[in-house]
C-alpha positions in Angstrom: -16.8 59.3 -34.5 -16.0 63.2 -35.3 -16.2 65.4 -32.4 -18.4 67.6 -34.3 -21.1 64.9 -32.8 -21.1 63.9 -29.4 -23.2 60.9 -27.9 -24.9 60.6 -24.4 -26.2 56.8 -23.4 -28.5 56.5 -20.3 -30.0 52.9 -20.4 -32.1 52.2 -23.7 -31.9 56.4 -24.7 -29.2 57.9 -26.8 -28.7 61.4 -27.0 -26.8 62.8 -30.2 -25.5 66.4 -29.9 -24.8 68.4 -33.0 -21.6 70.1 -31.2 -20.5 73.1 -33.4 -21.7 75.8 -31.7 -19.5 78.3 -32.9 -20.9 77.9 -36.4 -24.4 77.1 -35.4 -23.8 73.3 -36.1 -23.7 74.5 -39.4 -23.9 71.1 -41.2 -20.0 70.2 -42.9 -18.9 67.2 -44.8 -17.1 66.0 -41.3 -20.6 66.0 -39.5 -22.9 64.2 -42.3 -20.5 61.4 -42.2 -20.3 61.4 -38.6 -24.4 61.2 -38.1 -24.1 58.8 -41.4 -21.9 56.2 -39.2 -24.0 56.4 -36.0 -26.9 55.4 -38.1 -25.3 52.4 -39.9 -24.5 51.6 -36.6 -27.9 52.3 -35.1 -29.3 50.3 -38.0 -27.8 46.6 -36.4 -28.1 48.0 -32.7 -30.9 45.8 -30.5 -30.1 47.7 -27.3 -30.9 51.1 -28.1 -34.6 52.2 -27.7 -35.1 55.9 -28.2 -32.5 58.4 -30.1 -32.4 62.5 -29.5 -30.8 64.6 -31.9 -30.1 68.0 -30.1 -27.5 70.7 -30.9 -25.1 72.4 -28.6 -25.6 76.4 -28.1 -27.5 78.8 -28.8 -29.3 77.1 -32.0 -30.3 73.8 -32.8 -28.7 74.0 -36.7 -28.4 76.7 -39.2 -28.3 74.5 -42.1 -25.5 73.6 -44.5 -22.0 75.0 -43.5 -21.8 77.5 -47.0 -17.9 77.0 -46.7 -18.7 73.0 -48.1 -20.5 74.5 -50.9 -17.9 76.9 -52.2 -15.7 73.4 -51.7 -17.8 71.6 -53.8 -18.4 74.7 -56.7 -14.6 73.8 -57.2 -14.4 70.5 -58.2 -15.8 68.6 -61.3 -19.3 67.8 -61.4 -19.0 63.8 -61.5 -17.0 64.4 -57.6 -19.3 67.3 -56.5 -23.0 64.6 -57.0 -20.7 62.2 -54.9 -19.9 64.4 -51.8 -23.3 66.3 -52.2 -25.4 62.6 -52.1 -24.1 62.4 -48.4 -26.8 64.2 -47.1 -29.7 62.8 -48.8 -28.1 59.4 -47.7 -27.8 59.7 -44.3 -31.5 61.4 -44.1 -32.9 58.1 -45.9 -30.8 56.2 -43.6 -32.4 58.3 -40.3 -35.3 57.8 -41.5 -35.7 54.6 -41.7 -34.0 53.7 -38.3 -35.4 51.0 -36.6 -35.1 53.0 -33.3 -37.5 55.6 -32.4 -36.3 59.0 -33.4 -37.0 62.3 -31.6 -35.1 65.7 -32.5 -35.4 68.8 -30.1 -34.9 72.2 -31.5 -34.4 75.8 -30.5 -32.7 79.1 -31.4 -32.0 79.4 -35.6 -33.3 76.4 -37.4 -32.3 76.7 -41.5 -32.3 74.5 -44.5 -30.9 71.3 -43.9 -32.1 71.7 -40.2 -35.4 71.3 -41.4 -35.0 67.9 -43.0 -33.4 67.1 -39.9 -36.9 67.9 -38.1 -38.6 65.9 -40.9 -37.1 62.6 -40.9 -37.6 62.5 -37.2 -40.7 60.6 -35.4 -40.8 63.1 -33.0 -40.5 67.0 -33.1 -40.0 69.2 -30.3 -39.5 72.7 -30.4 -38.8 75.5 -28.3 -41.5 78.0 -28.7 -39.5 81.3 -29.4 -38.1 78.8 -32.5 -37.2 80.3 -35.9 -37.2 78.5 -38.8 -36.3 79.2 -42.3 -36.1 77.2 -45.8 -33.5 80.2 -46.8 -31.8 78.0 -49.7 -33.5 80.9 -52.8 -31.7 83.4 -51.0 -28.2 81.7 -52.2 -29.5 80.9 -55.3 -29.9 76.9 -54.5 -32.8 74.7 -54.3 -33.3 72.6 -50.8 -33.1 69.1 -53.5 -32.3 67.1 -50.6 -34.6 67.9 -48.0 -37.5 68.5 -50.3 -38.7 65.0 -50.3 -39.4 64.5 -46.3 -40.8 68.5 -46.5 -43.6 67.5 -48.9 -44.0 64.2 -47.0 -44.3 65.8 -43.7 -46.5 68.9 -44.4 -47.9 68.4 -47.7 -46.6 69.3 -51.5 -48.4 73.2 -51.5 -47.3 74.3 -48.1 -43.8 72.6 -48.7 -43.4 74.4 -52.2 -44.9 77.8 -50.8 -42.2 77.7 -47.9 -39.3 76.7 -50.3 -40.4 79.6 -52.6 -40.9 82.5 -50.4 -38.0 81.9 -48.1 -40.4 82.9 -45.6 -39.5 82.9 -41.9 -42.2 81.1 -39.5 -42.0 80.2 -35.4 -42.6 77.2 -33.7 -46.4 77.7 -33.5 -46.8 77.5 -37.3 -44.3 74.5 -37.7 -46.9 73.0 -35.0 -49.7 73.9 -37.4 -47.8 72.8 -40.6 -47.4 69.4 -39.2 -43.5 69.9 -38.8 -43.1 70.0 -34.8 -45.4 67.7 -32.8 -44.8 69.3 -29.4 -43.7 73.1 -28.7 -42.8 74.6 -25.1 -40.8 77.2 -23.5 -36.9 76.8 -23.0 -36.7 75.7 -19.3 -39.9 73.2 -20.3 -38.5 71.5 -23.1 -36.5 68.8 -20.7 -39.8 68.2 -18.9 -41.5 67.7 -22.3 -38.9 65.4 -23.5 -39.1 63.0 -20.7 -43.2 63.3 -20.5 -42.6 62.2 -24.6 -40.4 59.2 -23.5 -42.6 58.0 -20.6 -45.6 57.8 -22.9 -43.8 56.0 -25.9 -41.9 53.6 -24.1 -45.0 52.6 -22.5 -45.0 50.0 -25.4 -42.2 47.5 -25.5 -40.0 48.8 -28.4 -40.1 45.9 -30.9 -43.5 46.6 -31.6 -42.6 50.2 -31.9 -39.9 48.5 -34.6 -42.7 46.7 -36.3 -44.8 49.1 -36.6 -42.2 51.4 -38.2 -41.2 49.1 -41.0 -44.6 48.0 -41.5 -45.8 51.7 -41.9 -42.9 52.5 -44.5 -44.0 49.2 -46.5 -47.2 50.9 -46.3 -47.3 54.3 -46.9 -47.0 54.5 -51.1 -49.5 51.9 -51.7 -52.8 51.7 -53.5 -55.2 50.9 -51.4 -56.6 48.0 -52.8 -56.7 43.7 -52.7 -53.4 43.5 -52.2 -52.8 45.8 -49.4 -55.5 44.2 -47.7 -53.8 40.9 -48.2 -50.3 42.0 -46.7 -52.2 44.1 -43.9 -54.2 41.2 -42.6 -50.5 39.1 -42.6 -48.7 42.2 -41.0 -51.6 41.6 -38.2 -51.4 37.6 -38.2 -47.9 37.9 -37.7 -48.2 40.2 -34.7 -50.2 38.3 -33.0 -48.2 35.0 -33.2 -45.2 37.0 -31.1 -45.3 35.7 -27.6 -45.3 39.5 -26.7 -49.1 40.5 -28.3 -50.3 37.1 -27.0 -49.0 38.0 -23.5 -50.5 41.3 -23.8 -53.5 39.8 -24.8 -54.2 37.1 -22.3 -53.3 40.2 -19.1 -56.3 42.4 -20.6 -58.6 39.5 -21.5 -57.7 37.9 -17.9 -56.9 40.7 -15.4 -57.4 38.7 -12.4 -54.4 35.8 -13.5 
């Protein structure tokens, strides 16, 4: 693992720290395949409950280090779509983690950031929060954060953001659907953990099945045959030994 990402365990909760602070965790070729091997092997790992993403200093992530760019301007094309699928890889990847995800922001929040925030479960942001899909300014398109944009806050709110490059706070990313919690600074910790009490008030494999069963879900017609693998996604919940436990406590309180 790069040092550009540092890892914090406490029981069941990983914390993952963007740690380039003196280029606003800018995001570099080191650092997407750095995240893209802790989710691989968050993808097999049974013991961990709950991940953070966070970033060291004064920002959360200004987006795509512009140094890996010029990189990739000078090589052939063929090379360039190889090193430039990293990111839409890992994002997949994190977003599909069986764990569940949580990312906290504050400070400068640009490009790449953004899909960061949107293949997350969780959002929390601190309120004085500035966000930005700036990638028109340099004359690129955001192609590889564009997808979990549109699926997070909708195709005309995602589109008018990408074209007007305009900046918005943590209030409107609230309202947009991108955050899910906002607070002050000294707050966010307190948010965090009131976040964590109330999730892991379920045990985490149903958390796990809920997750995959909501991304077999989510591009489907709604029609026989979801009705069909929604009523077996049920029957098979209920045969765990957890729901029947769960079950049996609420139907018989005083056993």
């Amino acid at each position: 693992m790069t040092d550009l990402i540092q890892l914090e365990k406490k029981g069941s909760i990983l914390t993952v720290w963007l740690n380039r602070p003196e280029k606003k965790n800018a995001l570099n070729a080191a650092m997407i395949q750095g995240l893209m091997q802790l989710a691989k092997d968050l993808q097999t790992d049974e013991n961990t409950d709950i991940v953070i993403l966070k970033g060291r200093g004064d920002c959360f992530c200004a987006g795509a280090d512009l140094e890996w760019f010029k990189q990739a301007i000078a090589i052939p094309e063929n090379e360039r779509v190889q090193i430039l699928k990293a990111l839409p890889i890992f994002l997949r990847t994190w977003n599909h983690l069986p764990q569940t995800t949580i990312t906290v922001g504050h400070g400068f929040l640009y490009g790449g950031a953004l899909g960061l925030l949107a293949v997350s479960d969780f959002v929390i942001l601190e309120q004085n929060s500035h966000l930005r899909l700036s990638e028109v300014l340099i004359g690129v398109i955001p192609a590889s954060i564009a997808p979990y944009l549109i699926k997070r806050m909708g195709f005309k709110r995602s589109k008018s953001l990408m074209l007007s490059a305009e900046a918005f706070n943590a209030q409107l990313a609230l309202a947009y659907g991108l955050a899910d919690k906002i607070g002050s600074l000294d707050k966010l910790e307190e948010i965090e953990h009131r976040l964590i009490e109330n999730i892991q008030r379920s045990d985490k494999q149903t958390r796990r099945m809920l997750k995959k069963f909501l991304f077999n879900i989510v591009n489907k017609e709604i029609n026989e045959e979801l009705s069909e693998y929604t009523a077996k996604a049920l029957s098979d919940a209920l045969e765990t030994d957890l729901a029947q436990k769960k079950i049996e406590a609420f139907t018989n309180p005083a056993k």
